[in-house]
C-alpha positions as CSV (number, residue, x, y, z in Angstrom):
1,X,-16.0,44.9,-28.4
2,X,-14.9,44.0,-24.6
3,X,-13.3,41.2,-23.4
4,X,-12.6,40.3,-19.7
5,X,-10.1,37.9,-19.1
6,X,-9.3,35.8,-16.2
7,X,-6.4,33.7,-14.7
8,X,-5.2,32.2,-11.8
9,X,-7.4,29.5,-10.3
10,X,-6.3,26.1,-9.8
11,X,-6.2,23.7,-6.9
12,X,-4.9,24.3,-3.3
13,X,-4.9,22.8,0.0
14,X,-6.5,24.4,2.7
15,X,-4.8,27.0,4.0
16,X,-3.2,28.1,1.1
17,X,-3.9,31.2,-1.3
18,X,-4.3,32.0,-4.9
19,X,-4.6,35.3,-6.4
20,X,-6.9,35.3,-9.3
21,X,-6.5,38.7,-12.0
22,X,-8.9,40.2,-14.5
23,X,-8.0,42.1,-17.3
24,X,-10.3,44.0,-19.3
25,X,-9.7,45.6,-22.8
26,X,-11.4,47.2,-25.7
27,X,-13.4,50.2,-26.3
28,X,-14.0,51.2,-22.5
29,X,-14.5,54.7,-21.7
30,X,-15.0,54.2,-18.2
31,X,-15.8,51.2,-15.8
32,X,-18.0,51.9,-12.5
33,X,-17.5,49.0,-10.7
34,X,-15.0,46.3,-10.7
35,X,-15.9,42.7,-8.8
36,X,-15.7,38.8,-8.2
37,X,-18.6,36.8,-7.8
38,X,-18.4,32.6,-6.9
39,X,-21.1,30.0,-7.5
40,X,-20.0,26.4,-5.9
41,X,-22.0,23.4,-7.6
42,X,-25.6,23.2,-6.8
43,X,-25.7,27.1,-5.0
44,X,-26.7,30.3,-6.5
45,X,-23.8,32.9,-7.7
46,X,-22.8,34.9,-4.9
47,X,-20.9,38.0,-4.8
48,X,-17.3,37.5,-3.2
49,X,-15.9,41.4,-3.4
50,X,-16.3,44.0,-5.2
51,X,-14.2,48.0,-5.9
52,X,-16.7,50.9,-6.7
53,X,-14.3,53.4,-8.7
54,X,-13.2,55.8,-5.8
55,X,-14.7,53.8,-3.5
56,X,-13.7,51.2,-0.4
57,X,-14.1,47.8,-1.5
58,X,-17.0,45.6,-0.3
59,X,-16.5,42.1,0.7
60,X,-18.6,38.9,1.9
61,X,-19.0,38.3,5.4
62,X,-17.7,34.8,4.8
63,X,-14.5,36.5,3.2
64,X,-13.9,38.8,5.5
65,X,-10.1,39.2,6.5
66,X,-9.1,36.7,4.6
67,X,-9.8,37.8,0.8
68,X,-8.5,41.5,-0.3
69,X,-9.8,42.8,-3.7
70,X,-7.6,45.8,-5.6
71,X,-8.1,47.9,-9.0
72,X,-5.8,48.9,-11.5
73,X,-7.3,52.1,-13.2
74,X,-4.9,52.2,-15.8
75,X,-4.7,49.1,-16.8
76,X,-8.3,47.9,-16.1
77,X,-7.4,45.5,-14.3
78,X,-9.2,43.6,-10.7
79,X,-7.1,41.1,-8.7
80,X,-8.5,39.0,-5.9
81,X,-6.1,38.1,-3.0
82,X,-7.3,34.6,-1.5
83,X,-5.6,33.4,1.8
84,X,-6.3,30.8,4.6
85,X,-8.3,29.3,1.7
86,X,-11.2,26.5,2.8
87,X,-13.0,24.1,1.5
88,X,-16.0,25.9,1.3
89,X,-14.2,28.5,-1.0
90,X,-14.2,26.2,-3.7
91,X,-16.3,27.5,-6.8
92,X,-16.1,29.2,-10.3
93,X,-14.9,32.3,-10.0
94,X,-16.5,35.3,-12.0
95,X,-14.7,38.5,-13.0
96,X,-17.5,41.3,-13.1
97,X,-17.5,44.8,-14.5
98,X,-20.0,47.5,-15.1
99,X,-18.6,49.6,-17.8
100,X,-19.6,52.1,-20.7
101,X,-18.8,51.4,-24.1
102,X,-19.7,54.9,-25.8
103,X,-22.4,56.7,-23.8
104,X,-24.0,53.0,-22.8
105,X,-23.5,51.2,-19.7
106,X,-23.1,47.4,-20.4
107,X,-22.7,44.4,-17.1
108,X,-20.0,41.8,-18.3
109,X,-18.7,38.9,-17.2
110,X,-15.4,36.9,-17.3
111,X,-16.1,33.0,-18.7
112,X,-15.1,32.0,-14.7
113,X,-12.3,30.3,-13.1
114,X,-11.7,27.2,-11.3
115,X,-10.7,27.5,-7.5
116,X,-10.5,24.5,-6.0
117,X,-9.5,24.0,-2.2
118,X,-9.1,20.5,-0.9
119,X,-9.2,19.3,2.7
């Protein structure tokens, strides 16, 4: 059994930061990719950034410079960075991972995070 667990969120003014973390545990025998989606009331999910094992990151236009993703092989572990935060960054937060549980390849999500930035 996995489990992805998420922390950090919470409310902060514009302009401030919060670094959200994901830990994953259980019978993993290798993740592939390690990522944060966001969906904000009323909009689809979107993907925020996201770290390919042995890979550069990928990140949102709208995140750009201001968000930085980082991996933790060992410990399984994806933290998100958020500075300069804005308004529009408010959302639930998502911790994604593709990972293989024996010789299968499974997608799973964290249960989300609250980020909430206020003007």
């Amino acid at each position: 059994q996995v489990r992805l667990v998420e922390s950090g969120g919470g409310l902060v003014q514009a302009g401030g930061s919060l670094r959200l973390s994901c830990a994953a545990s259980g019978s993993i025998s290798y993740i592939r990719t390690m990522g944060w989606y966001r969906q904000a009331p009323g909009k689809q999910r979107e993907l925020v950034a996201e770290v390919p094992n042995g890979a550069s990151p990928k990140y949102a236009d709208n995140v750009k410079g201001r968000f930085t993703i980082s991996r933790d092989n060992a410990k399984n572990t994806v933290d998100l960075q958020t500075n300069s935060l804005k308004p529009e960054d408010t959302a639930v937060y998502y911790c994604d991972t593709w990972l293989t549980v024996l010789a299968d390849e499974h997608d799973f999500w964290g249960q989300g995070t609250q980020v909430t930035v206020s003007s």
